[in-house]
Backbone bond lengths (Angstrom), bond angles and torsions (degrees), N, CA, C in turn:
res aa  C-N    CA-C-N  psi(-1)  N-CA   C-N-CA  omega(-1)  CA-C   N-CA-C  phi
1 X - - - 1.450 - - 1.528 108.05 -
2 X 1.566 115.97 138.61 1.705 88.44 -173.51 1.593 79.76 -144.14
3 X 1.581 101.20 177.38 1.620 119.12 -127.54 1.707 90.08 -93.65
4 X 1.236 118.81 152.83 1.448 117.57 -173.69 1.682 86.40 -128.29
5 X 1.410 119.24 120.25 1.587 140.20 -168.13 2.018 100.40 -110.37
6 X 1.428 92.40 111.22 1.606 100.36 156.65 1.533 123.44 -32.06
7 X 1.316 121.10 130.63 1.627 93.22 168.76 1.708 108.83 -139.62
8 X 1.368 77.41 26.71 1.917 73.64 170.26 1.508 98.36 -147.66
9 X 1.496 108.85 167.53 1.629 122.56 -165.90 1.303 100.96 29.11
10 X 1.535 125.92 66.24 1.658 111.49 160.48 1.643 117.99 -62.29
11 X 1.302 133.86 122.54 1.043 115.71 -178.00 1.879 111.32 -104.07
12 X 1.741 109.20 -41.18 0.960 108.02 152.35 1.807 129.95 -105.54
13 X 1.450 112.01 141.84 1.881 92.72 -170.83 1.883 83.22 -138.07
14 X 1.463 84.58 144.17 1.736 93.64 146.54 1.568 88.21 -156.13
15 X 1.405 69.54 157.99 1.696 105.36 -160.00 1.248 126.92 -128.36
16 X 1.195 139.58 73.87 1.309 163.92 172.84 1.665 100.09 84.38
17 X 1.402 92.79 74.45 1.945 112.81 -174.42 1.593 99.47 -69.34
18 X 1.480 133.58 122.71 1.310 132.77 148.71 1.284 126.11 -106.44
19 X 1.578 132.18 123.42 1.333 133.82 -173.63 1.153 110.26 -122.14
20 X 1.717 114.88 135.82 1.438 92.09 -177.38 1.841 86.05 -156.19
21 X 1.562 98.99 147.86 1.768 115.60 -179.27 1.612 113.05 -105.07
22 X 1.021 117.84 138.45 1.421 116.58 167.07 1.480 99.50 133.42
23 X 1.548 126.10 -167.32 1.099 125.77 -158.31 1.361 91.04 -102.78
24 X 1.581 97.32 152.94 1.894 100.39 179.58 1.498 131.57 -46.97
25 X 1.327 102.07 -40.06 1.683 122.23 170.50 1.581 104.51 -53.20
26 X 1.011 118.23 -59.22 1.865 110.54 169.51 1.563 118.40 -138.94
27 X 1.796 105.25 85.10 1.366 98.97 154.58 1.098 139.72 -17.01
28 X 1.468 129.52 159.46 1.421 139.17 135.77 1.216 110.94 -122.98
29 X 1.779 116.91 105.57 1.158 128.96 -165.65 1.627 96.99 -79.85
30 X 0.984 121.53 142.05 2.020 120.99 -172.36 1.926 88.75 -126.25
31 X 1.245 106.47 -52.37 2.096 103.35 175.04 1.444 104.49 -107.15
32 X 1.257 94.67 135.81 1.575 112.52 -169.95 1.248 112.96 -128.95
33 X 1.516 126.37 92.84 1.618 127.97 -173.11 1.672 110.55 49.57
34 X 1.293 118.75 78.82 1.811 118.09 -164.75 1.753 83.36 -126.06
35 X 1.513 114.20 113.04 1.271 128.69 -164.90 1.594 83.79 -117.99
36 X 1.607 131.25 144.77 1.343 143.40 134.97 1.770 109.92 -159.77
37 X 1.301 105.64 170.17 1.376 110.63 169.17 1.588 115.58 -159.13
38 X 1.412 114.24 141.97 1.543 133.16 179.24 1.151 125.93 -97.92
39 X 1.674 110.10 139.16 1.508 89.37 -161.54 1.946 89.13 -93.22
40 X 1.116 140.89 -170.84 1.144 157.50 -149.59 1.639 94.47 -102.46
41 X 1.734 121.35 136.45 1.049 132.67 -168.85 1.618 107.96 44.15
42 X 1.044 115.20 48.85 1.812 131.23 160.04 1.392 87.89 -99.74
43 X 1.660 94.69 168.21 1.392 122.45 120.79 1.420 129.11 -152.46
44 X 1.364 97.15 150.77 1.614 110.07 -175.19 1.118 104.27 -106.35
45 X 1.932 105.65 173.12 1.423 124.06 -168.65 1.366 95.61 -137.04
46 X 1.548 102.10 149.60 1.633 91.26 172.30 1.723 81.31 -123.07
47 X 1.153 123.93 157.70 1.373 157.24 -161.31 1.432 123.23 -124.26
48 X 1.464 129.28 107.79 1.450 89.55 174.69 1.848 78.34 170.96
49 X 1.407 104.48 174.35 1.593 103.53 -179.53 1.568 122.45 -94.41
50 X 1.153 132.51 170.73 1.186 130.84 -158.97 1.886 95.42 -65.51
51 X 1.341 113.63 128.31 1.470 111.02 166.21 1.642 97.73 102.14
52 X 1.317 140.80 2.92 1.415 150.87 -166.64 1.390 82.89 -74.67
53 X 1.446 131.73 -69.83 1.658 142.08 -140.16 1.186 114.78 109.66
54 X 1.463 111.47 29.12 1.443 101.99 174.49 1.859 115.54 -72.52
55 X 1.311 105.89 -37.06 1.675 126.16 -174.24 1.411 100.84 -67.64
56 X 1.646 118.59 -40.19 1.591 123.12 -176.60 1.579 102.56 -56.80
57 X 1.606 114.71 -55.61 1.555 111.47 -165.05 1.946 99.41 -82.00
58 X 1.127 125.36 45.56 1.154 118.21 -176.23 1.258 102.53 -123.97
59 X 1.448 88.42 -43.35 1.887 117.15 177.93 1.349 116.27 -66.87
60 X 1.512 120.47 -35.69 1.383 131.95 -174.22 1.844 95.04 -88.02
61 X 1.195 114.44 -23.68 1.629 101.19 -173.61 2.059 103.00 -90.88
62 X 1.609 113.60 -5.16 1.215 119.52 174.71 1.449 121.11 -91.01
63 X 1.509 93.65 -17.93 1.629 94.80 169.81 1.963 93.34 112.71
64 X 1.285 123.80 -13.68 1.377 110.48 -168.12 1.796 113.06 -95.39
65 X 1.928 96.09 9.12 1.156 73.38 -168.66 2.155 94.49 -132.35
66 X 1.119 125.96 111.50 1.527 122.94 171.85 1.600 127.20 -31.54
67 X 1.196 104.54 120.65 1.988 99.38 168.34 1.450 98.78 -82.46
68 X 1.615 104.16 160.40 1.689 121.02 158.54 1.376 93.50 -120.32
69 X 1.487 139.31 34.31 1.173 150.83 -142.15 1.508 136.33 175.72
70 X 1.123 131.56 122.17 1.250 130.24 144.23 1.894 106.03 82.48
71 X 1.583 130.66 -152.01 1.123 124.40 -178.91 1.254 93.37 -157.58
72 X 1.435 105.38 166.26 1.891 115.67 -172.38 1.685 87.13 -137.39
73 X 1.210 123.34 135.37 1.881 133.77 -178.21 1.508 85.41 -127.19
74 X 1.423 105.30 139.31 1.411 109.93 130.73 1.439 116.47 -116.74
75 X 1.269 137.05 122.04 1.791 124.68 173.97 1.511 92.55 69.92
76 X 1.354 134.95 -149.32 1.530 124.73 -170.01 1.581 112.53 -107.15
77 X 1.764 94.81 25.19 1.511 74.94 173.53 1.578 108.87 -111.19
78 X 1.231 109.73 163.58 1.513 108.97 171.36 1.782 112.61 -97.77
79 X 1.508 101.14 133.45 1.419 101.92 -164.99 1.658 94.31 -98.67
80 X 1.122 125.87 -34.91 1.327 132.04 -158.93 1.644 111.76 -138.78
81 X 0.987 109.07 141.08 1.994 103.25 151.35 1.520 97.47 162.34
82 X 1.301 122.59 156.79 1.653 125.91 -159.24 1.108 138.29 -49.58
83 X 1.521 102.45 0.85 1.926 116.26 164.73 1.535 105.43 -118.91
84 X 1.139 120.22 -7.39 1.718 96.65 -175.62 1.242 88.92 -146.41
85 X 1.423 99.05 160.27 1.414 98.66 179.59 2.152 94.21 -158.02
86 X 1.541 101.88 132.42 1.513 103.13 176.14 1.394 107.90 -107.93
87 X 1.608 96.57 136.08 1.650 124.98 -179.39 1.825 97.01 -25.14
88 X 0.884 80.43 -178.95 1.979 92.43 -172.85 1.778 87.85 -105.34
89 X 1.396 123.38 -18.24 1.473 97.46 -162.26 1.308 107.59 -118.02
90 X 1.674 118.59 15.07 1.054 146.46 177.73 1.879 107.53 -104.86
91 X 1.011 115.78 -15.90 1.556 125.67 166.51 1.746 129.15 -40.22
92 X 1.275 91.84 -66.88 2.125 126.83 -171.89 1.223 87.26 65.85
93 X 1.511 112.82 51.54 1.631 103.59 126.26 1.509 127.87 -115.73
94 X 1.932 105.60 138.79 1.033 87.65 172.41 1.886 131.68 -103.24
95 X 0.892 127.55 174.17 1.818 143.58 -178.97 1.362 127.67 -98.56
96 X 0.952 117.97 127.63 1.759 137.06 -179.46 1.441 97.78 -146.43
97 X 1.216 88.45 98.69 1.385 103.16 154.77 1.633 121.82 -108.25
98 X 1.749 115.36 -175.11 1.918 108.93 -135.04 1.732 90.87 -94.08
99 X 1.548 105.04 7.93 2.454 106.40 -168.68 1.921 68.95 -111.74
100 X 1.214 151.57 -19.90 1.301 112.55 -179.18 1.714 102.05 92.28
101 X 1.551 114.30 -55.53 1.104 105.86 -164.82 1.648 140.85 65.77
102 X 1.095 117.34 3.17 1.394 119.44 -157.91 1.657 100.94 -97.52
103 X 1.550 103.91 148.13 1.041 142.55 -151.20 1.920 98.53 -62.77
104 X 0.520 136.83 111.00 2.044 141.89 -160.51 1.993 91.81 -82.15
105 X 1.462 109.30 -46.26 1.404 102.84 -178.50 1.142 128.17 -109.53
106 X 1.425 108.80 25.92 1.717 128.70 164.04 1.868 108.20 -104.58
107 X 1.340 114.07 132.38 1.857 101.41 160.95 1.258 100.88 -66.04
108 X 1.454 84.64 -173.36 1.488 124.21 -170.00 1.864 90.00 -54.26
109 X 1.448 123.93 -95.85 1.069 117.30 166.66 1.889 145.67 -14.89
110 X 1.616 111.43 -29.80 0.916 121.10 151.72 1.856 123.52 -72.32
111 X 0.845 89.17 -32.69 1.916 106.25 167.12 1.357 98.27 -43.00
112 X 1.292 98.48 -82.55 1.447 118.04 -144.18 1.595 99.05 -67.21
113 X 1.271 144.85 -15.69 1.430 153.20 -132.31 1.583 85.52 -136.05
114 X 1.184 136.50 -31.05 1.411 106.36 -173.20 1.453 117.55 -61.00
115 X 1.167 125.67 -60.79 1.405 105.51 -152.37 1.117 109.02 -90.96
116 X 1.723 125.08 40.26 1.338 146.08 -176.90 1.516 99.16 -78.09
117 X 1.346 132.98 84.15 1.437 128.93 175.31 1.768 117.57 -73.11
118 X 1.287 97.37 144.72 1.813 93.05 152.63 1.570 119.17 54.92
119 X 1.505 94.86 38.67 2.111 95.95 167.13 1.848 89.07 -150.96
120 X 1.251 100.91 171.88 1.561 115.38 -178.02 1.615 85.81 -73.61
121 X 1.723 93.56 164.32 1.185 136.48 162.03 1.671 96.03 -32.80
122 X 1.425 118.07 -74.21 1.348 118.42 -168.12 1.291 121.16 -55.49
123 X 1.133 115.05 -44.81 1.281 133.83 167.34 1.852 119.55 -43.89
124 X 1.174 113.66 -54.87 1.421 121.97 171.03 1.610 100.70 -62.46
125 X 1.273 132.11 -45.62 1.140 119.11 -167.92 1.448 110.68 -73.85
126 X 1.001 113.60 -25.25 1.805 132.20 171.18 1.949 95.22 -49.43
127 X 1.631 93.59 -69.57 1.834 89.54 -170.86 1.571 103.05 -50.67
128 X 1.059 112.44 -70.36 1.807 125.21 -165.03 2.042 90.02 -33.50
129 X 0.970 102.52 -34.03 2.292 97.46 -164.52 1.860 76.18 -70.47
130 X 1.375 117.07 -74.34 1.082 104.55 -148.03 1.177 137.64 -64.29
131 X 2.082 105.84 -12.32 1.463 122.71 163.53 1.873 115.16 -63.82
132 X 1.201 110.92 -46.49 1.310 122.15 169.18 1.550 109.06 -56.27
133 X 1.537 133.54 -41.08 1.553 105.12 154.28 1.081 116.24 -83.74
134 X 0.945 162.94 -66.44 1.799 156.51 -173.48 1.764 96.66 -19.37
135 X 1.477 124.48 -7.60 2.109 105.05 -151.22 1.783 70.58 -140.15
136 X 1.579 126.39 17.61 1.479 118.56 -165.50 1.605 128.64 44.83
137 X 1.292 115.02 15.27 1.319 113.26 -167.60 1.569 134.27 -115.66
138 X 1.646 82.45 40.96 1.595 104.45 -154.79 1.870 98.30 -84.74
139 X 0.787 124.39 62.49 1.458 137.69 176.08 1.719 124.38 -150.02
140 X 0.884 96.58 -9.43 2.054 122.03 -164.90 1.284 97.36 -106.19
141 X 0.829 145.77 -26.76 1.476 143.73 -162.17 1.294 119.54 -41.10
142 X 1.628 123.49 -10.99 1.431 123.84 -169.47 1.521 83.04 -134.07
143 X 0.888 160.28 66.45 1.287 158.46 159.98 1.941 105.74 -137.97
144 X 1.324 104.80 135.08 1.308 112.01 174.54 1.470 108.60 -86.94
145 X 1.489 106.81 176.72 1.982 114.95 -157.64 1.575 88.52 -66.82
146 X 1.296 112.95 -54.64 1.652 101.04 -157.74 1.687 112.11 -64.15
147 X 0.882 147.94 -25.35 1.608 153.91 157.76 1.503 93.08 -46.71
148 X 1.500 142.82 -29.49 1.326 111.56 -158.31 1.936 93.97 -118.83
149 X 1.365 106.97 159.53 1.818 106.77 -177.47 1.197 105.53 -72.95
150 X 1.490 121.37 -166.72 1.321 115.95 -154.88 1.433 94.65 -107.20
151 X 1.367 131.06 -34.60 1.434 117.22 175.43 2.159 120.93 -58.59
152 X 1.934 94.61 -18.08 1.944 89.78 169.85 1.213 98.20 -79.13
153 X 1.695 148.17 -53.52 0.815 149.01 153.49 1.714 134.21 18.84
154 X 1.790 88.91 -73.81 1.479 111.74 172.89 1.332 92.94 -67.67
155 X 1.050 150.63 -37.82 1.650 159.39 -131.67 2.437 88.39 -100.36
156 X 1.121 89.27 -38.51 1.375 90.24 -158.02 1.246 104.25 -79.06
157 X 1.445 116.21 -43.68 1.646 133.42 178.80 1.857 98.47 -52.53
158 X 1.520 108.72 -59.14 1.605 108.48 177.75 1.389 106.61 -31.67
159 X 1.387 112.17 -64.78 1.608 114.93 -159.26 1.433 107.89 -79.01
160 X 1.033 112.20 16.57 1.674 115.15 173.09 1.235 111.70 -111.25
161 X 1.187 119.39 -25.58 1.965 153.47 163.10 1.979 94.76 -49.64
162 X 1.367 95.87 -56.99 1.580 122.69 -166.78 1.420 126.39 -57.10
163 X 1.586 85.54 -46.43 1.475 120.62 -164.66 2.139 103.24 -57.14
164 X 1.007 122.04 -40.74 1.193 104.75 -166.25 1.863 101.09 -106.02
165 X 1.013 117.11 28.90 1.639 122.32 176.15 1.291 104.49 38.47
166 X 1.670 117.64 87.99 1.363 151.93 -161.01 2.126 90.24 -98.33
167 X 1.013 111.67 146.42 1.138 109.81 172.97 1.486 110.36 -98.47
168 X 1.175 116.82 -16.46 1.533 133.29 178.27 1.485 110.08 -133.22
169 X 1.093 122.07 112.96 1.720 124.89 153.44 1.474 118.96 -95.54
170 X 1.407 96.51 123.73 1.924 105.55 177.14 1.757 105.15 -123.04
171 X 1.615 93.19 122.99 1.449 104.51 -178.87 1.433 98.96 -123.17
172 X 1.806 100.51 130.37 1.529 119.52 -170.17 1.363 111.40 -92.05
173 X 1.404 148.96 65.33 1.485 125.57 167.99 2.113 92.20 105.42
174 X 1.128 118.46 60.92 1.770 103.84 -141.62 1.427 91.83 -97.99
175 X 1.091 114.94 -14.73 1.463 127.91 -176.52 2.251 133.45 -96.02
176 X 1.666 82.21 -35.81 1.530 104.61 166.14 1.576 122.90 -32.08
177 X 1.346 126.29 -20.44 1.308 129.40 -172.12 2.289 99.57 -99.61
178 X 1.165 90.81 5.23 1.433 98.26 -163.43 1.574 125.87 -85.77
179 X 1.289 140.89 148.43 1.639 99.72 163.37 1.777 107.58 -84.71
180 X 1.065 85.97 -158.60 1.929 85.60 -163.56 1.379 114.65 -102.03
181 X 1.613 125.25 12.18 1.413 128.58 131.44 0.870 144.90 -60.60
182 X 1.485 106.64 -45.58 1.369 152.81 158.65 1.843 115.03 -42.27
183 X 1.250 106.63 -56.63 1.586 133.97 150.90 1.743 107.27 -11.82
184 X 1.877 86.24 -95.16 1.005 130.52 -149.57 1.904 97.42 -70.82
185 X 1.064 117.35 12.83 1.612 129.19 -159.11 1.169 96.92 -135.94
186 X 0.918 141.70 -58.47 1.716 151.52 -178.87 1.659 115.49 -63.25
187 X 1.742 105.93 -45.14 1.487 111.46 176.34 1.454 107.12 -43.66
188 X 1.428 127.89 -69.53 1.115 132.94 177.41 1.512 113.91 -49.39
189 X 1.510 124.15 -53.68 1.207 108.22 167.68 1.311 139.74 -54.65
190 X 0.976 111.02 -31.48 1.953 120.90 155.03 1.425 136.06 -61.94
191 X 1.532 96.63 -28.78 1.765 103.54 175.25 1.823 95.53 -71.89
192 X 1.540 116.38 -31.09 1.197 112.09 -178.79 1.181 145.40 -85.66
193 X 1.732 89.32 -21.04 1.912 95.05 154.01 1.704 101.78 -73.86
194 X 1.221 124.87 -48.45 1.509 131.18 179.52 1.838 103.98 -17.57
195 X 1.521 83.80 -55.19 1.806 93.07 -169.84 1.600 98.55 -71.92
196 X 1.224 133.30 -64.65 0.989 165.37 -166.84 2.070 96.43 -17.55
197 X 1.810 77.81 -61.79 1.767 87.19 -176.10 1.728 111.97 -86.19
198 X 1.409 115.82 10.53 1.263 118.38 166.17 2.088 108.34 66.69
199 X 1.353 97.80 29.07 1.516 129.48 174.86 1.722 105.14 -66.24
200 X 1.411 115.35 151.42 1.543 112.67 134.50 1.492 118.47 -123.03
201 X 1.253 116.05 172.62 1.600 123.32 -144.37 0.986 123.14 -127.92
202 X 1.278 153.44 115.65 1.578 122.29 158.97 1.830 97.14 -112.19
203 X 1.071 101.82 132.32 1.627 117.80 179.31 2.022 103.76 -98.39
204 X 1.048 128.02 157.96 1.532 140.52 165.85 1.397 95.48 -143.43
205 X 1.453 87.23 133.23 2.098 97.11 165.36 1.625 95.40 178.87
206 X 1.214 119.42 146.46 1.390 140.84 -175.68 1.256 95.07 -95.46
207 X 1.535 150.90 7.19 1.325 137.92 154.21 1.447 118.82 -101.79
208 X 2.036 98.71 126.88 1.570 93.01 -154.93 2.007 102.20 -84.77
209 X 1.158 130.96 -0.09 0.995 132.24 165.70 1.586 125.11 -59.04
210 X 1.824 106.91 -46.58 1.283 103.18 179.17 1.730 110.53 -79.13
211 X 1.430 109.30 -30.94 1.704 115.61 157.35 1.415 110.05 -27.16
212 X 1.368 115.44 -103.61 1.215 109.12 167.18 1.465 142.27 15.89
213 X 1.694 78.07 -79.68 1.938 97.19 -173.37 1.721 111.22 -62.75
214 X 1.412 101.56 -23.01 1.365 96.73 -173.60 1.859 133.34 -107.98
215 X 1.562 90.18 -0.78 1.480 107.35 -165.05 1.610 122.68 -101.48
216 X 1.084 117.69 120.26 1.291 123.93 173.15 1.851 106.82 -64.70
217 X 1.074 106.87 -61.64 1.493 119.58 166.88 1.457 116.21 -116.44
218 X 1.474 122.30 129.31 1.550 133.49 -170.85 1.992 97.58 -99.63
219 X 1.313 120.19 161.49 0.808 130.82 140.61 1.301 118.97 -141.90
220 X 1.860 119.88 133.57 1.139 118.19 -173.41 1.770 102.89 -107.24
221 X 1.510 115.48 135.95 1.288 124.67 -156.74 1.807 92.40 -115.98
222 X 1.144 113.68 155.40 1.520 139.11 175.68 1.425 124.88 -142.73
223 X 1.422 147.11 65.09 1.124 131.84 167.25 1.358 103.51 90.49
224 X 1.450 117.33 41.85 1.473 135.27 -177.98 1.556 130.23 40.31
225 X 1.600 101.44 43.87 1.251 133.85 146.64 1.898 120.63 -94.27
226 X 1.103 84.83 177.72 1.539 107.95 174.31 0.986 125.69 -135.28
227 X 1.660 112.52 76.75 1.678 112.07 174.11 1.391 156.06 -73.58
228 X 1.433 92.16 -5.36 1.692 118.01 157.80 1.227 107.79 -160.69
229 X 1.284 108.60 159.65 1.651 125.77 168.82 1.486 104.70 -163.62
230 X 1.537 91.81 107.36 2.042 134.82 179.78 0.609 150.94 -104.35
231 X 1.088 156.20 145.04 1.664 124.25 147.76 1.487 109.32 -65.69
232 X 1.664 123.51 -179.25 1.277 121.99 -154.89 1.632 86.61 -90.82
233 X 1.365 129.13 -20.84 1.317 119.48 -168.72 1.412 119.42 -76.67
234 X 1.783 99.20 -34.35 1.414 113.59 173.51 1.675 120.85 -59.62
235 X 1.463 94.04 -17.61 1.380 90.36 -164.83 1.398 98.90 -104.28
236 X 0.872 123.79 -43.70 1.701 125.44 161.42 1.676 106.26 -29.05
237 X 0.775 109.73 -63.62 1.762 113.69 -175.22 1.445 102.47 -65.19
238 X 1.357 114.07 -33.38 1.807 93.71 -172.61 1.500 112.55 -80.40
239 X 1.680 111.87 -11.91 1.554 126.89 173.59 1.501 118.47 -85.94
């Protein structure tokens, strides 16, 4: 199966990405030349089984993780590639990862408002109202994480993802804490706040159902390659 590459409005690209752990004298290369690109207000999926590298190239496109290889762009800047490398908090991307993370002694509203930098008081409270409708959850606002189930939860972490107008959102495994109704119900609801806030995406998850449901372009990963990159229709037909 071989890889089908965007070639117009790239918004995000890396381009023959190499990652590798161990001591300099003898690597262990884990990504090995992993080329794709997104066009702007997409989102993609990466695909693949636990230990593929889907979480590695998620990490390396957030800034937490070093190339010996290749380059990572978003828009014309270069975020990454084997001489330079920019801070993770210098990026504007934001993170969802699969624990949620959220703050146990902040509400709902304190959640969503932290990493709201650099506007007045009024102003932050302005974003936090309007993240809480875009995720439907404009009623919760004074309630802390544990009072709410785990699918508002995931809902709350998004809009905290949201909250500071990220030019890139990367969600790791976002669903894994879920049961598989629950799953399969939310995928779609997330590609639609995704759209909703006029976001782009990169999603990772080893379930090819929520893949699917949520991807403009899929990539299915193997042993820290890249064996396609599709749309879900393209790839359906080539299977």
């Amino acid at each position: 199966m071989s890889s089908s590459h965007q070639t117009e409005n790239k918004f995000l690209t890396l381009s023959r990405v190499s990652i590798a752990y161990g001591a300099p004298g003898a690597p262990q290369v884990v990504i090995r030349d992993f080329s794709m690109s997104l066009k702007q207000g997409s989102v993609g999926c990466l695909l693949g089984a636990s230990g593929c590298g889907k979480s590695t190239i998620l990490r390396a496109i957030a800034g937490l993780e070093p190339l010996v290889g290749g380059t990572i762009s978003l828009g014309d800047r270069v975020l990454s590639s084997a001489s330079r490398h920019l801070a993770p908090e210098d990026r504007r991307i934001g993170l969802m990862f699969q624990d949620y993370a959220l703050f146990p002694h902040l509400t709902v509203n304190e959640n969503i408002g932290f990493g709201v930098r650099g506007v007045s008081r009024s102003e932050r409270r302005q974003r936090v109202r309007e993240m809480l409708e875009i995720v439907d959850l404009a009623d919760i606002g004074s309630r802390y994480p544990h009072e709410l189930s785990g699918g508002q939860q995931q809902r709350v972490a998004l809009a905290r993802a949201l909250a500071p107008a990220p030019e890139l959102l990367l969600l790791d495994e976002p669903f894994s804490n879920l049961d598989v109704n629950t799953r399969t119900h939310l995928a779609n609801e997330v590609r639609d706040i995704i759209k909703a806030a006029n976001r782009t995406a990169i999603v990772v998850t080893h379930n090819r159902d929520e893949a699917f449901a949520m991807a403009d372009q899929l990539g299915v990963m193997c042993e820290g390659c890249l064996e396609a990159w599709a749309s879900p229709g393209d790839l359906r037909r080539l299977n």
